[in-house]
C-alpha positions as CSV (number, residue, x, y, z in Angstrom):
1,X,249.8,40.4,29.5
2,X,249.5,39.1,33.4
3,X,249.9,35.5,33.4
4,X,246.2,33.8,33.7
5,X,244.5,36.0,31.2
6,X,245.4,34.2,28.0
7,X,243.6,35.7,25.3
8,X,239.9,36.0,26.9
9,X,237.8,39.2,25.9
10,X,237.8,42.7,27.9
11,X,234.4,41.6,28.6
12,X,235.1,38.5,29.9
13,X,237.1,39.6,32.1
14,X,234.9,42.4,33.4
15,X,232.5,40.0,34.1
16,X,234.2,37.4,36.2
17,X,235.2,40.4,38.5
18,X,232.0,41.5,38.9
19,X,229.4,38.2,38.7
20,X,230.0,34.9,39.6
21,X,231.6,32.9,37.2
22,X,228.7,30.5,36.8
23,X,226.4,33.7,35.8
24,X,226.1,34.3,32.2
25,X,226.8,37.2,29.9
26,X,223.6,37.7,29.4
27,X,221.9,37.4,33.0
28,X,225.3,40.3,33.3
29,X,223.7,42.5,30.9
30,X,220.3,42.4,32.9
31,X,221.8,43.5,35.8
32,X,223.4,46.7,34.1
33,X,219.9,46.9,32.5
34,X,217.5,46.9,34.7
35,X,218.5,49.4,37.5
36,X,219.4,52.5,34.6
37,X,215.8,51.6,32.9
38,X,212.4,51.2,34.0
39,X,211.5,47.7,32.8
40,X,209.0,49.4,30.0
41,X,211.9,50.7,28.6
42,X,213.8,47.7,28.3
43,X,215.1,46.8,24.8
44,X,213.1,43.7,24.9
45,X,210.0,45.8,25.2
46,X,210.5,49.1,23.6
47,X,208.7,48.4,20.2
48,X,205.7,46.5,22.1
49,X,204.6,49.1,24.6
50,X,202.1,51.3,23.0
51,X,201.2,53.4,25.7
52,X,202.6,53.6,29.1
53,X,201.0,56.3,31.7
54,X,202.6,57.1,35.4
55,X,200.5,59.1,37.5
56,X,204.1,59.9,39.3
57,X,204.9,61.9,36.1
58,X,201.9,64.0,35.6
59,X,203.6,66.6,38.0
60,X,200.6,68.3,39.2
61,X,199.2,69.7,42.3
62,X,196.3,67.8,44.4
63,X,193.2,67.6,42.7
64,X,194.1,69.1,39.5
65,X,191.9,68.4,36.6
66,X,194.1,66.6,33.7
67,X,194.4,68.1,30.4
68,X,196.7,65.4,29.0
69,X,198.6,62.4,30.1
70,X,201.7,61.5,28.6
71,X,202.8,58.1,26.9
72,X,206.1,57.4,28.4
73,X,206.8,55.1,25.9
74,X,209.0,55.9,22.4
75,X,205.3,56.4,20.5
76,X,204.3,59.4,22.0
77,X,200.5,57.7,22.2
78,X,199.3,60.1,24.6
79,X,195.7,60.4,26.7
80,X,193.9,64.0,26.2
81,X,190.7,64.9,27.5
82,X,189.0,68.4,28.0
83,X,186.2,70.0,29.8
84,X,184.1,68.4,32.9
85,X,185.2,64.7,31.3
86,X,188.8,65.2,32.5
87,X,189.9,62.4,35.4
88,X,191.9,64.4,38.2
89,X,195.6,63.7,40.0
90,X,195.2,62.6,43.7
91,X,198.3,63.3,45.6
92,X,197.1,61.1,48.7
93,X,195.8,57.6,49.4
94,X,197.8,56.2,46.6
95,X,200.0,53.0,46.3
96,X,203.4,53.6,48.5
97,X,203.2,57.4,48.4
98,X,202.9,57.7,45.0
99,X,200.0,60.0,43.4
100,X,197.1,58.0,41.4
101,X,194.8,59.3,38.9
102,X,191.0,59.6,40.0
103,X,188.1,58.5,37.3
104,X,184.9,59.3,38.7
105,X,182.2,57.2,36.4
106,X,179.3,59.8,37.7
107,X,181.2,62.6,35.7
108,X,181.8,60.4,32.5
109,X,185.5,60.6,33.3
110,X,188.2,59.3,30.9
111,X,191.1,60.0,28.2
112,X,190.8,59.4,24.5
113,X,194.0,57.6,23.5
114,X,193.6,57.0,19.8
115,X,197.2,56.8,18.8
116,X,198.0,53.3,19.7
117,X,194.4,51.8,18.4
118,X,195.4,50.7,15.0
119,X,198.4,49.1,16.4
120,X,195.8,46.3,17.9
121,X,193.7,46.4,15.2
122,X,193.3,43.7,12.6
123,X,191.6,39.8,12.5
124,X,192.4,38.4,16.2
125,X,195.1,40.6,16.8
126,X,196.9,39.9,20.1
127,X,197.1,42.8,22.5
128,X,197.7,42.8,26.4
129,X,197.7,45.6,29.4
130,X,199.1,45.6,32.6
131,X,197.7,47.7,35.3
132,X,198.0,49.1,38.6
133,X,194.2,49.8,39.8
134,X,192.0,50.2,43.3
135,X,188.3,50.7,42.2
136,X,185.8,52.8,44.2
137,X,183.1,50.5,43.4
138,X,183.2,46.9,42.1
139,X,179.5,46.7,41.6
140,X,179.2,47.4,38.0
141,X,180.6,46.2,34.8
142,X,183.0,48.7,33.6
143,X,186.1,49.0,31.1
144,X,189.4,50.3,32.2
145,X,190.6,50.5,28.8
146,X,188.7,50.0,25.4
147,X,189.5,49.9,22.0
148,X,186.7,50.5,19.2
149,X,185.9,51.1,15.7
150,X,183.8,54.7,14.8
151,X,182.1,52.5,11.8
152,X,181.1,49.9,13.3
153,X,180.0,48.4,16.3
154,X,183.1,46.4,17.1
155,X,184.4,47.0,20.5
156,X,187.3,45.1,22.8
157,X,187.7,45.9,26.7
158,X,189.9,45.2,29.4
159,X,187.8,45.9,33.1
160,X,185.6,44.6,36.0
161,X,182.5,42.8,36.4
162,X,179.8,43.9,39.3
163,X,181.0,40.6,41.2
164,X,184.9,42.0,41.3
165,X,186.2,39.7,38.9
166,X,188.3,40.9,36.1
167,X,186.6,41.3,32.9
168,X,186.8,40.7,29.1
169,X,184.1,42.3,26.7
170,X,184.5,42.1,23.3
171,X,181.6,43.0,20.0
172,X,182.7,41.7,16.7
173,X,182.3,43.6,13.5
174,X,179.2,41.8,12.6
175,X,177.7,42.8,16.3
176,X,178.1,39.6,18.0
177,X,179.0,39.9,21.4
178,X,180.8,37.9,24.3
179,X,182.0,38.3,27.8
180,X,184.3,36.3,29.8
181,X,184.9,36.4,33.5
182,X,187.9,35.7,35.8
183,X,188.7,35.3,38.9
184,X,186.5,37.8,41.4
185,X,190.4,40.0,42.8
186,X,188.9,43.5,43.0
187,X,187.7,44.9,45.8
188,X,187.4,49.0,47.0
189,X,189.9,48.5,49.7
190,X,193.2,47.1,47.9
191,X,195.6,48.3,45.4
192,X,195.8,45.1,42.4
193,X,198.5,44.5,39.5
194,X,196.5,42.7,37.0
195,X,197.8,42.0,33.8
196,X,195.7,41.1,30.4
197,X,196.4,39.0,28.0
198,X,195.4,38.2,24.2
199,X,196.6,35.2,23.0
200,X,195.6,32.1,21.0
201,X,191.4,33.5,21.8
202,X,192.9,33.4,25.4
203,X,192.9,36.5,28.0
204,X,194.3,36.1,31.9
205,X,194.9,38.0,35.2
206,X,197.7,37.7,37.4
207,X,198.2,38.8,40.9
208,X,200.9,37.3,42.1
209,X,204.5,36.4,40.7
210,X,203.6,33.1,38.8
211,X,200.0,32.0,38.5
212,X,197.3,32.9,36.0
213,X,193.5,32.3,35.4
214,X,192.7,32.3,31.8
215,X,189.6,32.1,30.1
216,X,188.7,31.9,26.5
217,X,187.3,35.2,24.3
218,X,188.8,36.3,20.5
219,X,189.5,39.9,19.7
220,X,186.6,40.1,17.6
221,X,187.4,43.7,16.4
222,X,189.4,44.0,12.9
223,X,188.3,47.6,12.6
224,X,189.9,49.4,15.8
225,X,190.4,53.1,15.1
226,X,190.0,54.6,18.8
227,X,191.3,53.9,22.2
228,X,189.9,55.0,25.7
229,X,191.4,55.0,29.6
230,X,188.8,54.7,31.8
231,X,185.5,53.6,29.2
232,X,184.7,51.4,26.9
233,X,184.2,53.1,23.3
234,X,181.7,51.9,20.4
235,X,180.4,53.5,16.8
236,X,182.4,56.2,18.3
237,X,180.5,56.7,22.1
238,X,181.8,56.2,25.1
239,X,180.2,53.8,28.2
240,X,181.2,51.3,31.1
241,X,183.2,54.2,32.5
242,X,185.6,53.4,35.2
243,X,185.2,54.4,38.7
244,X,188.4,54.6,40.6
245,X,192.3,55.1,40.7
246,X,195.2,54.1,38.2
247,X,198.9,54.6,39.2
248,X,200.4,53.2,36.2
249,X,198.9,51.3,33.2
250,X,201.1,49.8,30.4
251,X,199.8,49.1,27.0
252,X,200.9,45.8,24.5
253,X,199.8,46.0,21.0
254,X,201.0,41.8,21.1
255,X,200.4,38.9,23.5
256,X,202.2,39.3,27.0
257,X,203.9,36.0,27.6
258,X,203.1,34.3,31.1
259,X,207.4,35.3,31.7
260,X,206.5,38.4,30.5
261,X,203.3,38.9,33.1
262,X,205.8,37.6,36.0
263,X,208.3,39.8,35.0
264,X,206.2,43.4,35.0
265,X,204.3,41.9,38.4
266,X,207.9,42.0,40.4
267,X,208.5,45.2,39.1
268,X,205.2,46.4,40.0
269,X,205.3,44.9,43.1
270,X,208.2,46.5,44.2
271,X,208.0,49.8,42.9
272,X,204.4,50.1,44.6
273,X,204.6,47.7,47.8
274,X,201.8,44.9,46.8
275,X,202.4,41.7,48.4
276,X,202.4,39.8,45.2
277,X,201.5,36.6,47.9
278,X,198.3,37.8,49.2
């Protein structure tokens, strides 16, 4: 053996030629990580993300009514609609040249994703979404994605309020309902991250790499058997339905940590060329 290399490991060894010797194994394994992976497939992520839909990979031409929209995640969750209800790929106008999908709230436009409701069903089960979005409008209350019971009239929505601030709406079993505002980040003229967040009767946005504005709301719903993109669903009917674009929305069926939130807003950021500063 070369004088020097005692008995360390192979990998030890690897990584002091490639990192410097103050970075850690660990930090090492990130960097091999994260360039062969999208960050939704990460390890640390793969039995969390529910549903995970790119409008990059929906490989259709301009305009192009969508039949289904597949969870890229390792669920297979995904998003089918059919007839006049069915949201459309736009090739142009979207975030750094990639394609968006095109929810027109006129046409009652918007997927049925049923697959990963139960898995944020239950007494104030935590569940989170992070989203790429530009509304057309942001004078209307709407949900961008929903979760409801066919029985009863519990209901829980991520979305926007008429004053562009992002949104929380939630019905409990019993009927009782409650809303909670955040800060007013929407407008028709800017692509937004924003990421949602159940935890501890808490829910938050983010739009840049490290703050948050929280505000208070439970999950309400313990009977969740259907999930919508683009409406809000309740004893089985849809309303609330979005108008405007998604380019990529990520589904949690657990509470996104604030490292977490930071974390998806970088890659975001980068991927689709929002100044995580403005």
């Amino acid at each position: 053996m070369p004088s020097g290399l005692g008995t360390r490991s192979i990998l030890d060894i690897r990584g002091s030629f490639l990192t410097p010797n103050t970075q850690s194994l660990d930090a090492l394994a990130d960097n091999f990580v994260h360039p062969a992976f999208e960050l939704p497939h990460h390890p640390k992520y793969l039995e969390s993300v529910v549903g995970w839909y790119r409008a990059e990979s929906l490989g259709l031409a301009d305009n192009t009514a969508i039949g289904t929209w597949r969870d890229e995640g390792i669920f297979g969750n995904h998003a089918t609609q059919a007839g006049a209800a069915r949201p459309t790929l736009q090739t142009d106008a979207g975030p750094n040249g990639y394609p968006r999908v095109n929810f027109v709230a006129a046409s009652s436009q918007y997927f049925i994703a049923d697959g990963w409701a139960p898995t944020v069903s239950g007494t104030d089960k935590t569940w989170g979404a992070v989203m790429v979005i530009k509304p057309t409008t942001v004078n209307t209350n709407v949900a961008i994605v929903g979760a409801g019971s066919t029985t009863t009239s519990a209901t829980n929505a991520f979305g926007h309020a008429a004053t562009g601030a992002v949104r929380r709406h939630k019905v409990d079993d019993a009927g009782a309902s409650g809303n909670a505002n955040g800060a007013a980040i929407l407008s028709a003229t800017a692509w937004t991250i924003v990421s949602f967040r159940e935890a501890t009767n808490c829910m938050g946005t983010q739009t840049d790499a490290s703050g948050q504005a929280a505000f208070g709301a439970d999950v309400g719903a313990t009977t969740v058997q259907e999930g919508r993109i683009g409406a809000l669903v309740q004893s089985g009917a849809e309303s609330s339905f979005y108008n405007g674009d998604i380019a990529e929305l990520i589904i949690f069926n657990r509470t996104i940590l604030a490292e977490e939130r930071r974390e998806f807003a970088v890659y975001l950021a980068r991927k689709y060329a929002i100044n995580l500063t403005a």
